[in-house]
Structures are given as C-alpha cells and as structure tokens.
N, C-alpha and C positions, 0 to 999 in steps of 0.2 A: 667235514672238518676233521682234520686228521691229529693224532693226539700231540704230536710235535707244537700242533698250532693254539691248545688248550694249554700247552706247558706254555708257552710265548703270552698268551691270555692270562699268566699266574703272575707274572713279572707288572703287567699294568692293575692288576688287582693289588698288588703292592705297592706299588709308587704311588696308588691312590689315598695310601699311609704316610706319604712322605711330610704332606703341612701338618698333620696331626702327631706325629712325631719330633719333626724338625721344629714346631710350638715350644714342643715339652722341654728343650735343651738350653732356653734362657739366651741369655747374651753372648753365647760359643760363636765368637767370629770365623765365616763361611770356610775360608782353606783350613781354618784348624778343625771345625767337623770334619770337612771334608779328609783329613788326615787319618783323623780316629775313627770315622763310620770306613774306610774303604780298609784301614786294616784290619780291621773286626770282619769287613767282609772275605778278605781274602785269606785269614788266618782260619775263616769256617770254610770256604773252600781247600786249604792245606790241607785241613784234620780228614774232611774227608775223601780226600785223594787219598792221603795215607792209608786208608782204612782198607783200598782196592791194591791187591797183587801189581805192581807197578805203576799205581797211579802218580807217582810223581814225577815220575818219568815225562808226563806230559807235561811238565815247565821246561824242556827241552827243545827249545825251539829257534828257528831261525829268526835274522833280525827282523825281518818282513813282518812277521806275525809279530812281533814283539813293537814293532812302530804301529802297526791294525790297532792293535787291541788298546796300548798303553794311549797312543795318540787318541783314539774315539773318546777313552774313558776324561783322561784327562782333561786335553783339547773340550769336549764339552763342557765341562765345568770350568772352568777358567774364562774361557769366551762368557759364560753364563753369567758369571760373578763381574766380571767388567761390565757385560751391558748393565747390570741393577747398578753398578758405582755411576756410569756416563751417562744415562737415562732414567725418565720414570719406570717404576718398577714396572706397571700395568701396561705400558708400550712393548717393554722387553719381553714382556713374556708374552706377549701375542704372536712380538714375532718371533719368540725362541721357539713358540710352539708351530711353526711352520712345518716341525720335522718329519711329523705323520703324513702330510699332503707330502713332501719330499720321499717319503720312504713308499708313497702309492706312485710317485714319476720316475722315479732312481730305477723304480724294479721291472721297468721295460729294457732297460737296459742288460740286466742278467741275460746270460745262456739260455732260451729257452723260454723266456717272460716273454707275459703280454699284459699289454695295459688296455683298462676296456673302461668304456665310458661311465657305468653304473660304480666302478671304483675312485673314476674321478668326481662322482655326482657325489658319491657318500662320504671321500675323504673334505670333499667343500662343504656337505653341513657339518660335518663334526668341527669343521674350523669355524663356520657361522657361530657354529652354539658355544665354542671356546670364549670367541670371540668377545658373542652374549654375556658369557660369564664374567670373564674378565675384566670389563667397562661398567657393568654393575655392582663391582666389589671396589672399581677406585672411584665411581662417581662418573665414569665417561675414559674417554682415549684425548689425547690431544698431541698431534704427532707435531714437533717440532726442527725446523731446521738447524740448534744448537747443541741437539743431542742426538746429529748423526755416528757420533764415534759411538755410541752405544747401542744405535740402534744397526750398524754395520757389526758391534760384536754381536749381539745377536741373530742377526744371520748369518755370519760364524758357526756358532755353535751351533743352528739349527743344520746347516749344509754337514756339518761335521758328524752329528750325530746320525743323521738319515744315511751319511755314506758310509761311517763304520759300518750301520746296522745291514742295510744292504750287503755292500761286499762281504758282511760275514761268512756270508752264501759261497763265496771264492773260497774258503779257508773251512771250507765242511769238514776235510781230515782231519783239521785241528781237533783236538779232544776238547770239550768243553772244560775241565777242569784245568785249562792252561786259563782262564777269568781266574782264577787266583794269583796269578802270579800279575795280569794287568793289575789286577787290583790294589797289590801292594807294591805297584812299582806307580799307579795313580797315588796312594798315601803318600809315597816321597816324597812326589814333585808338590802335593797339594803342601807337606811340612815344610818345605823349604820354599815356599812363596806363602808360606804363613808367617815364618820367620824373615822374610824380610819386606811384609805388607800389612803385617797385621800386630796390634798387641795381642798380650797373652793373655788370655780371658778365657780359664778353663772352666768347666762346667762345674757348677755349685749346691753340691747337697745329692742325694740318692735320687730323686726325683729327674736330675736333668743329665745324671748318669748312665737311668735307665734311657733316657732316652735318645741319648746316644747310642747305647745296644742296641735298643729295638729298629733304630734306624742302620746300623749296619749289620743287623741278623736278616733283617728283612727290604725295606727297598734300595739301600745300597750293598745289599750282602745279595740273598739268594735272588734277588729278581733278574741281576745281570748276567746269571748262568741260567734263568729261565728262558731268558730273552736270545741268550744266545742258541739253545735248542730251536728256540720258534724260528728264528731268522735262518739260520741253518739248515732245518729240516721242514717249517712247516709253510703255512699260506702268507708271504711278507704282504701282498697287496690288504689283506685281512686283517692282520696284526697292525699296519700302520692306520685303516679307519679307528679301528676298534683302541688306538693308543686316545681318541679322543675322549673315551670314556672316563680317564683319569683324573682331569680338572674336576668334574663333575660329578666323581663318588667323591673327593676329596673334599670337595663343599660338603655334600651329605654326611659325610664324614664328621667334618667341624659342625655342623648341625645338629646330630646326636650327640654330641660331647658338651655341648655350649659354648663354642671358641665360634660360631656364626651364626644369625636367621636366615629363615627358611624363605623365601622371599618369590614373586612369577619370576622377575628374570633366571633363576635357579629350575626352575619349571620347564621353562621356553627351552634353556640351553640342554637340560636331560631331554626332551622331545626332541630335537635336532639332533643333537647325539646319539640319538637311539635308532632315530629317523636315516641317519647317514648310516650307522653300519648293517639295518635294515634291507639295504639299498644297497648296498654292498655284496651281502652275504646273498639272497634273495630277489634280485633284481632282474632274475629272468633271464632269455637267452643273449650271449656276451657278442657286444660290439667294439671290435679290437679298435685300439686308436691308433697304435702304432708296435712294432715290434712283434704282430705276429699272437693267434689266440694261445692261451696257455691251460694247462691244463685243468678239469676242476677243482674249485675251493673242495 
C-alpha cells in the first residue's frame, strides 16, 4: 500500500466525522451548509496554495478540469439533497452509497486497470454491512414505487461521485490545490440554490458555528484534497472497498459522543466491513474479471 493510497485513507477517516459534525450545526438548511462548509474548505485550500512559490497558479485551468472537478463536487451534493427531499432518507442513502462498489467497476475501465474478483467480493460486503447499518438505524428499508424520483436522484449522485473520483486518474497533472478552486465554485452554486430553495436559517450560538468549521476544516475541507491524492496516485480499487468503512466509524463515532447505541446490528456491519476490505487487500492471488491484471495494491 503505497502512501498516496494512506493519504486517500485520511479523506474516509474524515467523512467518518461528517454525522457527528453535521449534528452539532442545528437546523442549517443542507445547500446553505453546503455553501459555508465548501468555502471554509476551499478558502483553507487558497491559504495554502498561497504559502507555495506559485501555487496559485494552479486555479489556472482549462474548462474541462473546471466541469471534472466543479460538476463531481457539486453535482453530488445536489443529486444527494434531492434524493433525501423525494425519498426515505434510509432508501437514499443505500443507494447513494452505491459509489464505492462503482468506484471498484468504474476502475477497469482506466488505462491500465484491472478489475479482479476478490475486489468485487470485498466491495459487496462492505455494501452488505452498509446495508446492515442503514436498515437498523431506520427500523428496516422499504423500497417504493412513488419514490422513484428520489431513488433515481440517488443513483445520480452515486454514478456521479464514482466517476469524478475515478476519472481523477485522467487529470493526474492537475495539481491538487486546483480542489480549491472546485470548492469554492461548489459554494456558489450550493448559495444560489439556497437562495432560491431554501429559508434562511443560519447557524445559532458558537456551538453550531463551530460546527460548521469543523465540518469544512475537515470532511468537506481537507478530505477532498486527500481524496483527490489517493484517486490520482494511489490504489482506487482499495480506496473504493475501504470508502465502506465510513458509515460505520461514523456510528461508532455517534456512539462515543451519545448521539447513538451501540447495538449487533452495528457489530455485524463493522464485521462485514472489515470482512470486505480484508478480502480486498489480502485476498491472495488476483483473478482479473475483466480489463486485464493490474498492478500490485
């Protein structure tokens, strides 16, 4: 495992912050965080570009990269916040979180990629145990036929996030400090479909202030310039099992804090989860499925 792929690893250790954060911020309706956490993120990505002999130079970019980067950021979030408005929360996020198993099929497709069966074995427990999570925190799934517009936005956003993250791989020259400039062209578009989707309901008291900071210092600040190293330089078939680990320090997470209990189903899905990227990583010698064997994790 190569360190590009441990910096891609720092980005899901973060987003496993995301419900214990995005808690702490009260009644901030979703594009207006989303407004305020991606400028915080991308205003910390400015500062330290600035800090490097030319680093800003790297917001210099062609439109192509600037539809990559802005559309991935954006485009997920928006798809994302539609499916929770036209469906049960607990349906959309199962299938928002299809992105991992996408970003383990997407990457046969790269220059060079191979897809092997031990990745698709691991990327499908880590969605069993998602799964598991998910249905034990709303009481069950129950997929209906009148909440297809929201369960087609979230397979939206899932196809959309697995294919920025993938093609990142195409756009390896891009400098990573050009995620600042997505990120604050993601604030825009999130403010101006705040402003015409949402009341104004700003965060109330220092408490849910900070938690807006902390949520765009960290998993909508630095994770998406982590994420973009890993995608870029390190193992994507590995990054996308191991994205399954996220639901499931995120429980644990609410667990330590007292915002959830600790409960088997929480159990079962950390075992599958562990189980899949296990199997993954360690699963002995690789049987291509398609696209040709790739090099070692």
């Amino acid at each position: 495992m190569n360190r590009a792929t441990l910096t891609g690893g720092g980005a899901i250790l973060l987003w496993a912050t995301l419900a214990l954060f995005t808690a702490a911020t009260g009644a901030t309706p979703p594009f207006l965080l989303t407004a305020l956490t991606f400028a915080i993120g991308g205003l910390l990505g400015l500062a330290v570009a600035a800090l490097r002999p030319g680093g800003l130079a790297a917001l210099r970019q062609p439109w192509s990269v600037w539809l990559h980067g802005v559309g991935g950021l954006f485009g997920f979030h928006f798809f994302y916040f539609t499916a929770l408005k036209l469906s049960p929360p607990a349906e959309a996020s199962l299938v928002a979180y299809l992105w991992p198993l996408l970003i383990v099929l997407f990457s046969a497709l790269l220059p060079g990629g191979g897809l092997t069966v031990r990745h698709v074995i691991g990327a499908a427990l880590g969605l069993t145990g998602a799964a598991t999570l998910i249905a034990a925190r709303s009481g069950g799934l129950g997929f209906e036929a009148a909440h297809l517009p929201g369960y087609a936005s979230a397979v939206a956003c899932a196809v959309i996030w697995a294919a920025y993250s993938v093609s990142s791989r195409l756009f390896h020259a891009v400098p990573t400090e050009a995620v600042a400039g997505f990120c604050l062209g993601t604030a825009t578009l999130a403010a101006l479909c705040h402003l015409m989707l949402e009341p104004a309901v700003w965060p109330a008291g220092a408490a849910e202030w900070g938690g807006v900071i902390a949520l765009g210092l960290g998993p909508v600040g630095a994770a998406f310039y982590l994420w973009d190293v890993g995608m870029k330089r390190g193992d994507v078939r590995l990054l996308g099992v191991a994205a399954y680990a996220a639901p499931a320090l995120s429980t644990l997470l609410l667990v330590a804090t007292g915002y959830a209990e600790a409960t088997p189903a929480l159990a079962l899905a950390c075992a599958l989860i562990v189980g899949g990227a296990l199997v993954a990583t360690f699963g002995g010698r690789r049987t291509p499925v398609e696209g040709g064997d790739s090099p070692p994790a």
